[in-house]
C-alpha positions, 0 to 999 in steps of 0.5 A: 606680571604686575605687582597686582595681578601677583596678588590676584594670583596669590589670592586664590592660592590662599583661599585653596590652601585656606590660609586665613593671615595670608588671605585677609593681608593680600585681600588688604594689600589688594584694596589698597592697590584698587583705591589708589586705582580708583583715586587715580583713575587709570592703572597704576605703574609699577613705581605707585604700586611699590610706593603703596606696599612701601607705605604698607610695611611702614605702617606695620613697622611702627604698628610692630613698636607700639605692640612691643612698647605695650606688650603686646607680642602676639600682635606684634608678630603677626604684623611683622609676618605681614611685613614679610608677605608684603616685602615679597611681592616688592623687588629684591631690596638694595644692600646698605653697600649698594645704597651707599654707591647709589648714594656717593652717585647722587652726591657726585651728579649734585656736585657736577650739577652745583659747579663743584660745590659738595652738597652739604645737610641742608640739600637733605630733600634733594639728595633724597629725591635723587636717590629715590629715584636711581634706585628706582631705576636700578630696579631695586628697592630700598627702605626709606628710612636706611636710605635717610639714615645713609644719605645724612651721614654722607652728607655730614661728611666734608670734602 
């Protein structure tokens, strides 16, 4: 079942249970999926449809900081209570120790791949690249910002 089809699901759930928070942010969450769908002309993979969540959280994440900067508590809650609806429908999320070993693996792979050279803070866009994408592999998730915050300070390391 897709990330898609999940949601479907979970909509009617809400709608029986009339659960409005839960309703309107999977109704949300649901658009954006179908007009990402639609941009695109063909159905999503499962890799779009988590990069569109991902994208979602994000936005949250920093709707949450300027409620908090503004005072505004309530608001801000109610993001991070979607924040938690939307992380649900993506796969479980990678551990820092995880990243970090998927990280070392990338470095290792670049290294190989540069005739021994270790990759240093000015390959920071590739290493990312890399990254993502055997995380992706490994069927986990990971927040960008974590992975960002690891590979650049693996990549400040020497030797």
């Amino acid at each position: 079942m897709t990330i898609g089809e999940k949601i479907q699901t979970d909509i009617v759930v809400a709608m029986k249970a009339k659960d409005e928070h839960k309703l309107t942010t999977l109704r949300m969450v649901k658009s954006a999926l179908r007009n990402k769908e639609i941009d695109k002309r063909e159905k999503l993979t499962d890799a779009e449809e988590q990069q569109i969540l991902t994208t979602l959280i994000k936005q949250r994440r920093e709707s949450v900081e300027s409620f908090t900067k503004g005072g505004r508590t309530e608001l801000a809650e109610k993001e991070q209570a979607e924040i938690g609806m939307i992380e649900g429908y993506l796969p479980q999320a990678a551990g820092e120790a995880e990243i970090r070993q998927i990280v070392h693996g990338a470095i290792e792979y670049l290294q190989k791949d540069a005739g021994g050279v270790r990759p240093g803070p000015k390959d920071m866009g590739t290493m990312m690249t890399v990254t993502k994408q055997r995380i992706m592999a490994s069927g986990l998730w990971a927040d960008g910002k974590l992975v960002s915050d690891i590979v650049k300070a693996e990549l400040a390391k020497q030797g």
